[in-house]
C-alpha positions, -999 to 999 in steps of 0.1 A, spaced: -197 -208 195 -191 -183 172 -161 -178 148 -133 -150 150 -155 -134 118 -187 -134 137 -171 -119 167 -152 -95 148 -187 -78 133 -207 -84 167 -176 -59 181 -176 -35 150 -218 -34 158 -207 -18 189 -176 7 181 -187 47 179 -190 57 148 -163 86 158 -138 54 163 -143 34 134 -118 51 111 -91 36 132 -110 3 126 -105 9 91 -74 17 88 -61 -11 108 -83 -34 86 -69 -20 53 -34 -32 65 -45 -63 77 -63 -72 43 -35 -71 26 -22 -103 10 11 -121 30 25 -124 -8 34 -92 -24 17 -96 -61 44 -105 -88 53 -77 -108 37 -77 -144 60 -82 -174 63 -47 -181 73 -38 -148 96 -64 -143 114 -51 -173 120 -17 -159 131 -29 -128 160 -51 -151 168 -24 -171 173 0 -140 195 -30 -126 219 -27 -153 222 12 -150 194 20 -177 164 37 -175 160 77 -169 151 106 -142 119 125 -151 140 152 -142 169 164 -130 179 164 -93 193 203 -99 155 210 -116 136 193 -88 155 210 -64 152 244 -82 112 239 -80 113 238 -39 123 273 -42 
């Protein structure tokens, strides 16, 4: 009997070319770890210091606005 993993490649072996994009997009999204990874220190910082109204805009919202037109 062969494994999910097994069967998954025997099926790919037989997907057109022309169809395997959606293959791999679906796989991308499924390879993703069930844990979102744990924010590094730095990061983690930001977000604190954004949580107690710190931090800045690159810009302004009247600049960014201004550059749509």
């Amino acid at each position: 009997m062969m494994s999910n993993r097994e069967y998954a490649h025997t099926l790919l072996d037989r997907i057109p070319e022309s169809r395997l994009a959606y293959i791999v997009y679906y796989l991308e999204g499924a390879a993703v770890p069930d844990e979102a990874e744990t924010p590094n220190a730095e990061t983690q910082e930001a977000f604190e210091e954004l949580d107690n109204g710190g931090g800045h805009a690159q810009w302004a919202l009247q600049s960014f606005f201004g550059r749509l037109n």
